[in-house]
N, C-alpha and C positions, 0 to 999 in steps of 0.2 A: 504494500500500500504506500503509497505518495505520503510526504512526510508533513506537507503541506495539507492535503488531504484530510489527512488524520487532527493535525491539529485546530484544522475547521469542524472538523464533527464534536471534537471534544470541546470547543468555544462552545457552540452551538446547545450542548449538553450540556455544560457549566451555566451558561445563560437561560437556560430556561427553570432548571432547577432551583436559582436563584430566585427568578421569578416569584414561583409557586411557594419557596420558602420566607420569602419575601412578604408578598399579600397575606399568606395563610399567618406567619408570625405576627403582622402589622394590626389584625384585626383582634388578636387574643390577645397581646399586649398595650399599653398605655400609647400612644403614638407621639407624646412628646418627647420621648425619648428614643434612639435610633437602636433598640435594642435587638430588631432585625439583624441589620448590619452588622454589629458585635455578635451576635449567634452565628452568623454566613462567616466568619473570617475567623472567629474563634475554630468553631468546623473543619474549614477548608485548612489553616493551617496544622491542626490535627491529622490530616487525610495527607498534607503532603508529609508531614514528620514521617507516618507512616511509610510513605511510597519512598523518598528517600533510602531512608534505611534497607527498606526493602530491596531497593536497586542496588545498593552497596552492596549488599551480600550475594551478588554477582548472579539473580535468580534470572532463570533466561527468559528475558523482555526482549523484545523488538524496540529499538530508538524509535521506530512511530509509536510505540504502545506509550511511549513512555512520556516521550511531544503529546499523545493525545492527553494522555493523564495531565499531565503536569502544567504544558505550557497553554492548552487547548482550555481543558474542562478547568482545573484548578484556575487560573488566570482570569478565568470570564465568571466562576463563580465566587471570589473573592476579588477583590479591589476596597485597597487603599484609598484609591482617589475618591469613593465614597466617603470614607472616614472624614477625607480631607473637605468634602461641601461639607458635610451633616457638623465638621468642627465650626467650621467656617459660619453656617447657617446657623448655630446655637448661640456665637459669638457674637454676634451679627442684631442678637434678639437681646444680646443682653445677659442670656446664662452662662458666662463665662467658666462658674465651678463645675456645672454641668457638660460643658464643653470639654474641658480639660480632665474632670473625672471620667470620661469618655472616651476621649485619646488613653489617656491613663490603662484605661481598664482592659483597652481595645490592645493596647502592644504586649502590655505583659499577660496576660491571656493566650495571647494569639502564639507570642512567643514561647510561653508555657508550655500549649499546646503539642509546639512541634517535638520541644524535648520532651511531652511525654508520648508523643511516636515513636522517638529514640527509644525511649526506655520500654516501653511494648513489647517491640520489634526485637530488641538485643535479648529482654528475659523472660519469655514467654515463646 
């Protein structure tokens, strides 16, 4: 498979799931706060911690399986540059600690997440 290919289906699959995690979060939770977004990234970089490591231990993937995971699906179902409006927009209104407890909550979290992919992955 085209490697290009691949990482269009896997956008395409990262984007839509987003979506549906998106509205269905957006409506169970309070919407002034972008707790969607910090669930999607929290997630997402959970799932790459995972894949990562995964690929380290030399398990036989295909580089498109891997473009499609990684740079396709994960890519388009996590984004920063959300973090960065919804900072921006809470700022913007005024809720600066809300803003910043947000970035806050969003990196080390998100960061969190992936070393506990690492840690999964290596002992289990």
């Amino acid at each position: 498979m085209n490697t290009i290919f691949s990482i269009s289906i896997g956008a395409v699959l990262g984007a839509v799931l987003r979506h549906f995690m998106m509205t269905g979060i957006s409506r169970i939770w309070v919407q002034s706060y972008p707790l969607a977004t910090l669930i999607v990234n929290v997630l997402g970089s959970f799932i790459l911690g995972l894949l990562v490591e995964l690929f380290a231990l030399k398990l036989s993937v295909s580089q498109d399986l891997k473009a499609m995971l990684t740079v396709g699906f994960l890519s388009s179902f996590t984004t920063l540059s959300t973090v960065a409006l919804e900072f921006a927009l809470l700022s913007s209104r005024g809720q600066l600690s809300t803003a910043f407890l947000y970035v806050t909550l969003t990196m080390l979290l998100s960061v969190g997440a992936v070393f506990l992919g690492f840690y999964l992955i290596r002992n289990f």
